[in-house]
C-alpha positions as CSV (number, residue, x, y, z in Angstrom):
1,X,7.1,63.2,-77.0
2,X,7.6,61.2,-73.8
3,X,9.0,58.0,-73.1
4,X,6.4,55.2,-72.6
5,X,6.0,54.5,-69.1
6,X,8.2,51.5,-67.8
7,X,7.5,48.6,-65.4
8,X,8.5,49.4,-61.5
9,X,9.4,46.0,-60.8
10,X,10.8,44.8,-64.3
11,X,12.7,48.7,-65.8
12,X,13.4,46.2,-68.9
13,X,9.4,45.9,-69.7
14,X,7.0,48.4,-71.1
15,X,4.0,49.3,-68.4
16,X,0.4,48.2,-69.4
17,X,-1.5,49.6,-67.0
18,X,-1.4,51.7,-63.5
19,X,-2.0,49.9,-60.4
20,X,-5.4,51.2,-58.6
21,X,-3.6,51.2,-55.5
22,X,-0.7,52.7,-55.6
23,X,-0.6,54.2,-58.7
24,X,2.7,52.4,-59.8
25,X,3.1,50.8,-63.8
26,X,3.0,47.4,-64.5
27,X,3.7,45.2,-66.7
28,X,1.7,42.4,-68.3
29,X,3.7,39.9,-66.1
30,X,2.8,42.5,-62.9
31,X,-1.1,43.0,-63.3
32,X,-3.8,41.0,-61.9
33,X,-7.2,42.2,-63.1
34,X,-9.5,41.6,-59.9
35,X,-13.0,43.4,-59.8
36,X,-12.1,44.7,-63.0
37,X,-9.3,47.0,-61.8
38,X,-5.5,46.3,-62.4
39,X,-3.3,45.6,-59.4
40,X,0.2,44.6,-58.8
41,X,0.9,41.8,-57.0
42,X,1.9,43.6,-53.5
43,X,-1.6,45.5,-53.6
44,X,-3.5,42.6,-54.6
45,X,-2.0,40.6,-51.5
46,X,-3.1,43.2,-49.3
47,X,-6.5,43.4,-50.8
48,X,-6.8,39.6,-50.7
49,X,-5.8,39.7,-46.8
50,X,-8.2,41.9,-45.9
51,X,-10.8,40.0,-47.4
52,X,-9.6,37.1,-45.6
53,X,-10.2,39.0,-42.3
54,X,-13.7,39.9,-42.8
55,X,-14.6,36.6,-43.7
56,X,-12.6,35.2,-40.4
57,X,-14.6,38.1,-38.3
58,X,-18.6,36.8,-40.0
59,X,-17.5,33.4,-38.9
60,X,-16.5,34.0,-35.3
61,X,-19.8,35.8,-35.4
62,X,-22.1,33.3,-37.0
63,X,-20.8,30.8,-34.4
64,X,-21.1,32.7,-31.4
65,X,-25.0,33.5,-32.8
66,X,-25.7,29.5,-33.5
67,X,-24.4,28.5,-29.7
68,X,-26.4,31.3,-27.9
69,X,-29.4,29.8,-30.3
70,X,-28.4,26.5,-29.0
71,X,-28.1,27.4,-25.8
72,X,-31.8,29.3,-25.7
73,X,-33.1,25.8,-27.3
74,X,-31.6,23.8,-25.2
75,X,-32.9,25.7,-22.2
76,X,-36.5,26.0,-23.3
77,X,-36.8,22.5,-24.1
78,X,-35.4,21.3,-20.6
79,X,-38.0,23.8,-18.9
80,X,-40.7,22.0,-21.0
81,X,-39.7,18.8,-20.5
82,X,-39.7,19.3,-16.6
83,X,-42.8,20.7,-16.9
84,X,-44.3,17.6,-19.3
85,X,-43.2,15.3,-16.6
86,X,-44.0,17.1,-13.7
87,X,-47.8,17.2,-15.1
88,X,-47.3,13.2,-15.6
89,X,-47.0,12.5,-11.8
């Protein structure tokens, strides 16, 4: 019979679970569940950061689209208010 599987970060601690990531056991104290899955803390940092990023990169991105929009409305409507008072003279 084998041994039950011990913590990586607390040898002292049975293992619940593996992480998804990097396949290490973890201890109750060790796992996160996040989407469902169990991570360790290292994993889920690294997870968390990338998700961080992406959400940094869809902001830059919204912003630049929102300035070109203002920037198209603010052209158009000085064209037709040059043409409005041009017509008024």
């Amino acid at each position: 019979m084998a041994a039950p599987a011990r913590c990586f970060y607390h040898p002292d601690r049975p293992a619940l679970a593996l992480c998804v990531s990097c396949r290490k056991p973890i201890c109750p104290s060790c796992s996160t569940l996040w989407e469902g899955m169990h991570h360790c803390s290292t994993c889920l940092a690294e997870r968390r950061a990338g998700v961080v990023e992406r959400g940094a990169a869809l902001r830059t991105v919204a912003v630049a689209l929102l300035t070109v929009g203002l920037l198209a409305g603010l052209t158009f409507l000085r064209a037709w208010i040059g043409a409005a008072l041009a017509g008024a003279s």
